[in-house]
MDAnalysis code that builds the backbone (N, CA, C; Angstrom):
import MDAnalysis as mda
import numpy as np

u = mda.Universe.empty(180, n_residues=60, atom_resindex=np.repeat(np.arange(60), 3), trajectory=True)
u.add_TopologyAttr("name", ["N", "CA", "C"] * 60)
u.add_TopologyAttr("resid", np.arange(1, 61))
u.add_TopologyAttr("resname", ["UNK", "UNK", "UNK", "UNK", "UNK", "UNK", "UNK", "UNK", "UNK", "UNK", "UNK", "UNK", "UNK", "UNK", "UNK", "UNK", "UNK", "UNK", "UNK", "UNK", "UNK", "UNK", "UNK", "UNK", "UNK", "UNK", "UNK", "UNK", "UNK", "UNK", "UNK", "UNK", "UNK", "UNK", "UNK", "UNK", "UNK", "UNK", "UNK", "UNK", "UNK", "UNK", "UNK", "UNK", "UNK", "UNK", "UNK", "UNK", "UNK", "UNK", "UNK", "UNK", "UNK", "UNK", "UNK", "UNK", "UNK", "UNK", "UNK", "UNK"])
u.atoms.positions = np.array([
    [0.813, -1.186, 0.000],
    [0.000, 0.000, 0.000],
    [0.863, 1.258, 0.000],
    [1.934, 1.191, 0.964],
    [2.724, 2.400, 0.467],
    [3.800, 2.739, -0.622],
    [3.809, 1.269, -1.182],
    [4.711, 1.437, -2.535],
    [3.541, 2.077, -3.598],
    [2.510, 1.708, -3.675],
    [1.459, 2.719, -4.640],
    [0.993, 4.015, -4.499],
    [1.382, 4.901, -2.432],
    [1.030, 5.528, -2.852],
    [2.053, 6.405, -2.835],
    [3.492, 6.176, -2.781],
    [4.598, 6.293, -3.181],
    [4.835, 6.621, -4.921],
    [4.041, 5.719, -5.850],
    [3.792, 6.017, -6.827],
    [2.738, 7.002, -7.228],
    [1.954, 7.101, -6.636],
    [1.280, 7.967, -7.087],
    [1.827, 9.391, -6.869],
    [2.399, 9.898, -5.481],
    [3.086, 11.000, -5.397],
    [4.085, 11.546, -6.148],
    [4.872, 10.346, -7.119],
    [5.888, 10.656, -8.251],
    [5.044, 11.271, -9.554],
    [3.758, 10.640, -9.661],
    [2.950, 11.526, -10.920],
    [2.490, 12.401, -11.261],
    [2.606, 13.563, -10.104],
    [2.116, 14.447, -10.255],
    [2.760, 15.514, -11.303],
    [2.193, 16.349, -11.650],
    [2.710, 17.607, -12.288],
    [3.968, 17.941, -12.586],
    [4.262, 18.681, -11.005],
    [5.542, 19.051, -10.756],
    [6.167, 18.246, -11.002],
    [6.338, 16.841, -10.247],
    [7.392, 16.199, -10.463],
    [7.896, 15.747, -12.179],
    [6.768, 15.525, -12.786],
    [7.138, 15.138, -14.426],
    [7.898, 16.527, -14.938],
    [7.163, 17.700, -13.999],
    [7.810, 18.918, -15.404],
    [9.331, 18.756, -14.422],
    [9.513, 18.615, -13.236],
    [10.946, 18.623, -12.642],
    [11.893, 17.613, -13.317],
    [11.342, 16.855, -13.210],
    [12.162, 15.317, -14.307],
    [12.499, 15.426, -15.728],
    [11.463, 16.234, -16.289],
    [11.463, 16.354, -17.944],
    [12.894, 17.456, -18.111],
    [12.654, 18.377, -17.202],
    [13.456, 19.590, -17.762],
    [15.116, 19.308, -16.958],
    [15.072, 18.522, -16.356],
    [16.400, 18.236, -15.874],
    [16.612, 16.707, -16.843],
    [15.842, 16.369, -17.912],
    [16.355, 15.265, -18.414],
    [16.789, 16.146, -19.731],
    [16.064, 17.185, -19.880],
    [16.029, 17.778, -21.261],
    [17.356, 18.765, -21.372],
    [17.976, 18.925, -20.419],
    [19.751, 19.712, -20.172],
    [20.016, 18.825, -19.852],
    [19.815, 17.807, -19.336],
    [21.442, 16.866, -19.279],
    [21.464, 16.233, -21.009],
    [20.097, 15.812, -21.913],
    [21.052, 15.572, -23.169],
    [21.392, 16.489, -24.053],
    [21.283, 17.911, -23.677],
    [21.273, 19.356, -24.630],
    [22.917, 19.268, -23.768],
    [23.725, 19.048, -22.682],
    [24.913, 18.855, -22.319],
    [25.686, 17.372, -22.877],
    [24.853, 16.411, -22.870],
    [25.781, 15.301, -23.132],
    [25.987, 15.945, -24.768],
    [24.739, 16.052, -25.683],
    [25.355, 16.433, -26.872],
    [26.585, 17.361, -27.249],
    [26.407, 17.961, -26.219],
    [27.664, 19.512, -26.652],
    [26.636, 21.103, -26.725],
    [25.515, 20.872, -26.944],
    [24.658, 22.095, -27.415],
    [24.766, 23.326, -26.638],
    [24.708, 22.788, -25.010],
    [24.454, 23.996, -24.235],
    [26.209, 23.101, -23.238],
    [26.867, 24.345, -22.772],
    [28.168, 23.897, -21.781],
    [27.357, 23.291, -20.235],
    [28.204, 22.508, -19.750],
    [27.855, 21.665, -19.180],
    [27.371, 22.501, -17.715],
    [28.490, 23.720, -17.575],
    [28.112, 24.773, -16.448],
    [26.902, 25.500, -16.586],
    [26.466, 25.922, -17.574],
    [24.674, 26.183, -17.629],
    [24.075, 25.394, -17.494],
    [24.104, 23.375, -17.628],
    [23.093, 23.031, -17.368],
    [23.128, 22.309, -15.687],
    [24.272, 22.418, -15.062],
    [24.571, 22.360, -13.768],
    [23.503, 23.309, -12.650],
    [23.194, 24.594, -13.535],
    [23.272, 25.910, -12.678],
    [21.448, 25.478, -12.841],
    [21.138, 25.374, -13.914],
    [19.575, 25.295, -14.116],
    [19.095, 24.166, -13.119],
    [20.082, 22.907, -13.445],
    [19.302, 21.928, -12.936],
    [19.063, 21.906, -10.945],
    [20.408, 22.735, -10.810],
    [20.676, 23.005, -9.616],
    [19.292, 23.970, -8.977],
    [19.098, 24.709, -9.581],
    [18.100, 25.616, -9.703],
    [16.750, 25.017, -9.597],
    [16.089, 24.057, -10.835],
    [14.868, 23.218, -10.387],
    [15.021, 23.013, -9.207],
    [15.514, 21.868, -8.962],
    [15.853, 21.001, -8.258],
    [15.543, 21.745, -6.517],
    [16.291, 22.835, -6.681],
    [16.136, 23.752, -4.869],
    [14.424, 24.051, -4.979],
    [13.834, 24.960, -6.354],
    [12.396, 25.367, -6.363],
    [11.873, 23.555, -5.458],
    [11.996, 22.721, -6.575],
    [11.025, 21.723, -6.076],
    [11.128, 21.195, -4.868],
    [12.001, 20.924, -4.070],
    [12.441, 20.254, -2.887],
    [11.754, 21.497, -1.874],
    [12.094, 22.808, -2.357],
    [11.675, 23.864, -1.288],
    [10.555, 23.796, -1.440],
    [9.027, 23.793, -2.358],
    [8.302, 23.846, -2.113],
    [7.626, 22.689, -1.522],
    [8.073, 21.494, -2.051],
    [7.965, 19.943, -1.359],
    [7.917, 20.604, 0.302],
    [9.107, 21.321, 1.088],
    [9.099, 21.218, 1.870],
    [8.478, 21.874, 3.230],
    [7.976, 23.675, 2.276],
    [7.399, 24.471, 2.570],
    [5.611, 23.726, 2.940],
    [5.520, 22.960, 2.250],
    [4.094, 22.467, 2.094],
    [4.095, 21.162, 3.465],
    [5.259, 20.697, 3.871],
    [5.352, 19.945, 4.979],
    [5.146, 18.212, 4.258],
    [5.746, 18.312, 3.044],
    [5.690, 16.744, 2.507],
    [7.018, 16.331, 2.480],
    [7.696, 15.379, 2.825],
    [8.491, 14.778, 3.185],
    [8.874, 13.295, 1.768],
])
């Protein structure tokens, strides 16, 4: 029961657009397109928004 609703908390919104756009600079970096230090700084960047609001909201 808590592995599903474990899954279900991964489907939401946020998390797909957090996943998509940190998948979408790491291959715009593996290719060469964008330097690897801009996509460090962005992903670094999601990554604090989502966790901070994850945490602001008291979800763990």
């Amino acid at each position: 029961m808590e592995f599903l609703k474990n899954l279900a908390n991964l489907i939401k919104v946020k998390t797909l657009v957090t996943l998509t756009v940190i998948s979408v600079f790491a291959i715009l970096a593996l290719r060469g397109n964008i330097p690897s230090d801009d996509v460090m700084h962005i992903v670094v960047s999601v990554i604090a928004f989502y966790f901070g609001t994850q945490h602001e909201k008291g979800v763990k």
